[in-house]
C-alpha positions, 0 to 999 in steps of 0.5 A: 985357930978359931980366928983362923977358921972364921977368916976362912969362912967369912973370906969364903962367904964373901967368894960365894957372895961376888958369884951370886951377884954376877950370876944375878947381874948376866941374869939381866942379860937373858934374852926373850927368846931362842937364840936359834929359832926365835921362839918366845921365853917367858921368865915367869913360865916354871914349865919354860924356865926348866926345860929351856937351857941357858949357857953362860959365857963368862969372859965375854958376860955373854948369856945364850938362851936355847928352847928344848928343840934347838938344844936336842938338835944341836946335841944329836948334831955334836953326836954325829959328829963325833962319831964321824970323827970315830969312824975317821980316826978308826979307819 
């Protein structure tokens, strides 16, 4: 049972290691700025690196990079839309 138990784990562990690697590789492929309006990021900027917001898209190893104002817009933008389509289906 116990050389069950470790091939699970190291199998797991060796999992979790190829997630890093490829988290760490995309990282490389951060831009410097928003991907809607341009604006400057700075990755050494803890204040930046935690506000900004980073989408991974995995299939096409493509990372976007949004500054907190373009992101709470195109998130009202998805909230209005979606009440609209609340309102269309309730009519």
């Amino acid at each position: 049972m116990s050389n069950m138990k470790k091939s699970l784990r190291r199998k797991k562990n060796k999992k979790k290691k190829k997630e890093i690697q490829t988290k760490i590789a995309l990282f490389d492929k951060l831009s410097d700025e928003c991907l809607t309006c341009g604006e400057h990021f700075d990755k050494r900027n803890e204040e930046q690196v935690r506000e900004w917001n980073v989408v991974v898209r995995n299939k096409e190893e493509k990372v976007n990079l949004y500054c907190p104002t373009c992101w709470s817009s195109a998130i009202d933008i998805l909230d209005d839309f979606k009440k609209h389509l609340e309102d269309k289906n309730d009519s």
